[in-house]
C-alpha atoms as an extended CHARMM CRD file, in Angstrom:
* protein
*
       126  EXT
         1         1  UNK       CA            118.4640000000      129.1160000000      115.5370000000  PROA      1               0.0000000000
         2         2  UNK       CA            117.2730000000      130.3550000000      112.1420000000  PROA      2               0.0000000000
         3         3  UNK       CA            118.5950000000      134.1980000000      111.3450000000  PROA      3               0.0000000000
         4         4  UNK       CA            117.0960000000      136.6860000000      108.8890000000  PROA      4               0.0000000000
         5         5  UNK       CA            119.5310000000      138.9980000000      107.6070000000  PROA      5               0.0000000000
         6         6  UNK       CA            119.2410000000      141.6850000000      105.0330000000  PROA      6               0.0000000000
         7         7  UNK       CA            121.9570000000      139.2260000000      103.4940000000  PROA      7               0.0000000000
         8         8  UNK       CA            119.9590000000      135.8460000000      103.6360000000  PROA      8               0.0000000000
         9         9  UNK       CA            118.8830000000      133.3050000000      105.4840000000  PROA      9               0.0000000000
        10        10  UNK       CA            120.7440000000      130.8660000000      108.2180000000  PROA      10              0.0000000000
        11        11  UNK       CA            120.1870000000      128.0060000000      110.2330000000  PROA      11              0.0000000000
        12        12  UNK       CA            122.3690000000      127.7770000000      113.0300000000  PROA      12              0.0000000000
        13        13  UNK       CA            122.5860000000      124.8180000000      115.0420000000  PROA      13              0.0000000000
        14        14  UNK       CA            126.0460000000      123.1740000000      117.4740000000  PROA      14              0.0000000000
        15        15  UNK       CA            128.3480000000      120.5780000000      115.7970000000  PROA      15              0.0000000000
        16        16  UNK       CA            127.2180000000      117.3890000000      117.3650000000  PROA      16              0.0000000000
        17        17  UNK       CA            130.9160000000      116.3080000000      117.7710000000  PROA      17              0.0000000000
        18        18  UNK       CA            132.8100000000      120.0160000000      118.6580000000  PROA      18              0.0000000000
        19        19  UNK       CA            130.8360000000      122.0130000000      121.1750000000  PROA      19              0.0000000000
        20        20  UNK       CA            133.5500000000      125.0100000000      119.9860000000  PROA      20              0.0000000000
        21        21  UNK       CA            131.9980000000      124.6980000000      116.4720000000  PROA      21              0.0000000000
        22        22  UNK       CA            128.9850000000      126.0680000000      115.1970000000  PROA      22              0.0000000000
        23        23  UNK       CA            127.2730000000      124.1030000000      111.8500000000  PROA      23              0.0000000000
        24        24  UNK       CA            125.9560000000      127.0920000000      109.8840000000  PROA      24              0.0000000000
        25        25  UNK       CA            123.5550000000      125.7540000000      106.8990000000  PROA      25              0.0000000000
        26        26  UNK       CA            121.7670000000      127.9050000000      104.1310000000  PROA      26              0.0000000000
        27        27  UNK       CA            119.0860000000      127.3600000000      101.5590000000  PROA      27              0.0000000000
        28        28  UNK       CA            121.0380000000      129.4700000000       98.9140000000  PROA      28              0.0000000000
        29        29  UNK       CA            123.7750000000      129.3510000000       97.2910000000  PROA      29              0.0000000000
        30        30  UNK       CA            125.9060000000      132.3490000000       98.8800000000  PROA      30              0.0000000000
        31        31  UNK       CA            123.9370000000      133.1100000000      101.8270000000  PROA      31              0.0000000000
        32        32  UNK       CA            127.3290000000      131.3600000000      103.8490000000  PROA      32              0.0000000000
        33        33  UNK       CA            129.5610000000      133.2600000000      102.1990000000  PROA      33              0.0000000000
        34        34  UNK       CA            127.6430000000      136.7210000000      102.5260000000  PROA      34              0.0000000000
        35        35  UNK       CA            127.8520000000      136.4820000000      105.6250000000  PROA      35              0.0000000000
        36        36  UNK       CA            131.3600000000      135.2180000000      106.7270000000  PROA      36              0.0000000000
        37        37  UNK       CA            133.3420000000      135.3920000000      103.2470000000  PROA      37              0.0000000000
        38        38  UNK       CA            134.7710000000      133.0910000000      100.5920000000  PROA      38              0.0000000000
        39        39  UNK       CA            137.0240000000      131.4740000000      102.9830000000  PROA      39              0.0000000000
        40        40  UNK       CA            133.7880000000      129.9220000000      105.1330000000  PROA      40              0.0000000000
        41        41  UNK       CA            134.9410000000      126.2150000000      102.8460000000  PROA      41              0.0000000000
        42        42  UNK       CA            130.9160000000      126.1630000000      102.5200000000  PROA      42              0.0000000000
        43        43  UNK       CA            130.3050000000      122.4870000000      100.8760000000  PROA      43              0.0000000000
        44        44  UNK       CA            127.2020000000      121.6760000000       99.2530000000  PROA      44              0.0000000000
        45        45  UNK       CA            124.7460000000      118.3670000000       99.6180000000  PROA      45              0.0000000000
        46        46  UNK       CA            122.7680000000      118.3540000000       97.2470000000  PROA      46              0.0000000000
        47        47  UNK       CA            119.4300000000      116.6590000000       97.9570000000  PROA      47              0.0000000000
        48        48  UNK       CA            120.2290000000      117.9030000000      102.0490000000  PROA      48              0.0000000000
        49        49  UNK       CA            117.3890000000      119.7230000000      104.1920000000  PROA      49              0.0000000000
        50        50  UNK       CA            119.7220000000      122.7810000000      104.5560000000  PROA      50              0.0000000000
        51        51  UNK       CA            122.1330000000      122.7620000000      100.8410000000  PROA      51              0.0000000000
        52        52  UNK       CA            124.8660000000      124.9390000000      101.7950000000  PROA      52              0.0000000000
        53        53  UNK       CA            126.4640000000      124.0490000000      105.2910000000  PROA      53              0.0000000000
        54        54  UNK       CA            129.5170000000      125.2070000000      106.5190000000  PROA      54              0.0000000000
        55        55  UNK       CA            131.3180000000      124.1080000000      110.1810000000  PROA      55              0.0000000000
        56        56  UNK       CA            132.4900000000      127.3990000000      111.6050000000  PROA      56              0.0000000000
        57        57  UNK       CA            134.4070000000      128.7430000000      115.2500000000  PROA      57              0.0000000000
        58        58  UNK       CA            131.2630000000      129.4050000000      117.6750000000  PROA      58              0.0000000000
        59        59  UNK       CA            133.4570000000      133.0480000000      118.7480000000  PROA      59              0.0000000000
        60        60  UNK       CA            133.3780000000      133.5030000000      114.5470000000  PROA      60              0.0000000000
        61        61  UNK       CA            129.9380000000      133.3830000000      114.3470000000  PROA      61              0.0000000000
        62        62  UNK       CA            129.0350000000      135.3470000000      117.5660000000  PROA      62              0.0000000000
        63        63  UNK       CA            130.9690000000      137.9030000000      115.9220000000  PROA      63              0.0000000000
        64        64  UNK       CA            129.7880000000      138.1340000000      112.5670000000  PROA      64              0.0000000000
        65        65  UNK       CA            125.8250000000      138.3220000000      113.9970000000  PROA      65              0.0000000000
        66        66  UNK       CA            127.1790000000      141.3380000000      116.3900000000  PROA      66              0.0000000000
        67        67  UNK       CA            128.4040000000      142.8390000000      113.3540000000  PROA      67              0.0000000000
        68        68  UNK       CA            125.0180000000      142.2220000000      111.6090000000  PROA      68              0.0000000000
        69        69  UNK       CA            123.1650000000      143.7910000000      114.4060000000  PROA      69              0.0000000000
        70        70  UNK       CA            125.5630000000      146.6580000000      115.0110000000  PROA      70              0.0000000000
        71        71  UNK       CA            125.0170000000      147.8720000000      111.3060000000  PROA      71              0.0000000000
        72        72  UNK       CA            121.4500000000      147.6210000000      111.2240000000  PROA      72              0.0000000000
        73        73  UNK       CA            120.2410000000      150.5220000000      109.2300000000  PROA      73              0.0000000000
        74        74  UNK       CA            116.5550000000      149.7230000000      108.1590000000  PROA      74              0.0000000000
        75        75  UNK       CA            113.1030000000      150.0700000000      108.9750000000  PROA      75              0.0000000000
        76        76  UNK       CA            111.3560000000      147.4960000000      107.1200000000  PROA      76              0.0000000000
        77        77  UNK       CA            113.2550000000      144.3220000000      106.6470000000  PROA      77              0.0000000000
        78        78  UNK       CA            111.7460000000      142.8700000000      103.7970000000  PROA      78              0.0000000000
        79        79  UNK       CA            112.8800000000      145.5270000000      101.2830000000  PROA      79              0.0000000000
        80        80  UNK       CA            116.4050000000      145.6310000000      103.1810000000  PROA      80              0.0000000000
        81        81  UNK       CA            116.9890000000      142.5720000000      101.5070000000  PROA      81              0.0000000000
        82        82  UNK       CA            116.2040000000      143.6000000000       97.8660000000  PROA      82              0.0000000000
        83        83  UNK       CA            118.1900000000      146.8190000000       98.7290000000  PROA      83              0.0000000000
        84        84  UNK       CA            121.5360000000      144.8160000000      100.2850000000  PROA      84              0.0000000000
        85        85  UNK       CA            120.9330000000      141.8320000000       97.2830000000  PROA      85              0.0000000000
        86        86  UNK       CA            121.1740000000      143.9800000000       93.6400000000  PROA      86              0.0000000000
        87        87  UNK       CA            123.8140000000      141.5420000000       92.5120000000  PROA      87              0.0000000000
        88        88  UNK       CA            120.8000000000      139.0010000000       92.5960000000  PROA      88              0.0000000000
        89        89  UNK       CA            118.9340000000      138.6980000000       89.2560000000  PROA      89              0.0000000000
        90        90  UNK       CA            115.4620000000      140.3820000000       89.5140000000  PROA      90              0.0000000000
        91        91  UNK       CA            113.6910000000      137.1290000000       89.6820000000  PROA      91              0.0000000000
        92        92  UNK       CA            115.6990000000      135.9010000000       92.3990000000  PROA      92              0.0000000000
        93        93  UNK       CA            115.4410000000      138.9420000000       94.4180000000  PROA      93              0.0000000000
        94        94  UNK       CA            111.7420000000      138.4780000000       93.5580000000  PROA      94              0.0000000000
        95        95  UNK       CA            110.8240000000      134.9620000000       94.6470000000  PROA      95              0.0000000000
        96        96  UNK       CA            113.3170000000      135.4990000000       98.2560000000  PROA      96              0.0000000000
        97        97  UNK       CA            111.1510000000      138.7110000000       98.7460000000  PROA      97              0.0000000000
        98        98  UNK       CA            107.8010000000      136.1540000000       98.0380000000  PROA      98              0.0000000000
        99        99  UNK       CA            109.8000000000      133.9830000000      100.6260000000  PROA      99              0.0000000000
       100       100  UNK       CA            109.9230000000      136.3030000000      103.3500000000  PROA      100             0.0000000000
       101       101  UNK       CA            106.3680000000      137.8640000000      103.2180000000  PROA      101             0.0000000000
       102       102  UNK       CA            105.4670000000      134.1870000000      103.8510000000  PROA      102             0.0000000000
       103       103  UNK       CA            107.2950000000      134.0590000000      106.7590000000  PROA      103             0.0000000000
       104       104  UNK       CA            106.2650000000      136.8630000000      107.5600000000  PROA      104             0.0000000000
       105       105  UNK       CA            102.6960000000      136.4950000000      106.7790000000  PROA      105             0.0000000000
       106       106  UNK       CA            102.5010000000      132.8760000000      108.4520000000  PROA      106             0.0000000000
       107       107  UNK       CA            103.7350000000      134.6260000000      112.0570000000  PROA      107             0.0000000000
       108       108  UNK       CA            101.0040000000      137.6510000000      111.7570000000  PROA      108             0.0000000000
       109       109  UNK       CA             98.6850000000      134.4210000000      111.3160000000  PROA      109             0.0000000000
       110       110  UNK       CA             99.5490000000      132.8490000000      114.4930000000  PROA      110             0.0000000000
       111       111  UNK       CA            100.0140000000      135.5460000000      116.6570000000  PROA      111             0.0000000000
       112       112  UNK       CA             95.9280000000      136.2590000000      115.5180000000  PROA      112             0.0000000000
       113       113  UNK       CA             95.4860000000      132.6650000000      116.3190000000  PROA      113             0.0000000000
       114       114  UNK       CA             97.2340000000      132.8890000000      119.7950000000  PROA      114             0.0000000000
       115       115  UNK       CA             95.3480000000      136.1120000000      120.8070000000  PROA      115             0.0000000000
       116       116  UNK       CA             92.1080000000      135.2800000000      120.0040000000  PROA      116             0.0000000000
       117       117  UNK       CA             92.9130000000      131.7180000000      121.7610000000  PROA      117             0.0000000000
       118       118  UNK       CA             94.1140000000      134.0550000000      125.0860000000  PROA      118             0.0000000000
       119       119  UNK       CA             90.8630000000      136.1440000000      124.5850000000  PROA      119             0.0000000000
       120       120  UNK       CA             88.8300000000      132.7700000000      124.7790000000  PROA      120             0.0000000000
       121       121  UNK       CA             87.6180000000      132.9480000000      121.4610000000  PROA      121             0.0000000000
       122       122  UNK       CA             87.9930000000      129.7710000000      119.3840000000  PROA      122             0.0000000000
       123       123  UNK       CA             87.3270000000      128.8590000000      115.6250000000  PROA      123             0.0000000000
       124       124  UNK       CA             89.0670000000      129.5650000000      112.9160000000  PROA      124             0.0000000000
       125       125  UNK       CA             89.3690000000      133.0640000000      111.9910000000  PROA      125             0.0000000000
       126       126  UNK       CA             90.1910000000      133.0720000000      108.5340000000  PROA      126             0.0000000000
């Protein structure tokens, strides 16, 4: 499961050996401990697909993603992030911004794609 926040950025997939546990990885650095704290014991692999993982209690993370959703106060996401992240330098804030309007931008794309598909129109309409 991959989760937006106004916090960061998670990928959330079950421990292959504890069902009970939840394997929480981030891109960036912090994005773990934003999230569920300091106390997360986030380790880091370096040249890993996700960087920052951390093994948490499934219940922990149910709750902290209620929590997320219970205080949602925003009507555009992308500039709740710059707005939740002023401890991030500028450029930082910047380029995970950049990030998301790709994300953003790429799923506008294929919904387009999908409807004219549905509408039995093909080619590419870019």
């Amino acid at each position: 499961m991959w989760i937006f926040t106004s916090k960061g950025f998670l990928s959330i997939v079950e421990d292959r050996d504890d069902p009970a546990r939840l394997l929480v990885r981030a891109r960036y650095e912090g994005d773990i401990e934003r999230h569920f704290g300091e106390e997360a014991g986030v380790s880091e692999l370096e040249f890993s697909d996700y960087r920052f993982r951390a093994f948490l209690p499934r219940e922990e993370v149910q709750a902290v993603l209620d929590r997320e959703l219970s205080l949602l106060d925003y009507g555009n996401f992308k500039n709740s992030f710059d707005r939740n992240n002023v401890s991030l330098a500028p450029e930082t804030r910047e380029e995970r911004h950049e990030a998301l309007f790709k994300v953003w931008s790429t799923m506008s794309d294929s919904q387009e794609t999908v409807q004219l598909r549905e509408q039995g129109l093909s080619g590419d309409h870019r």
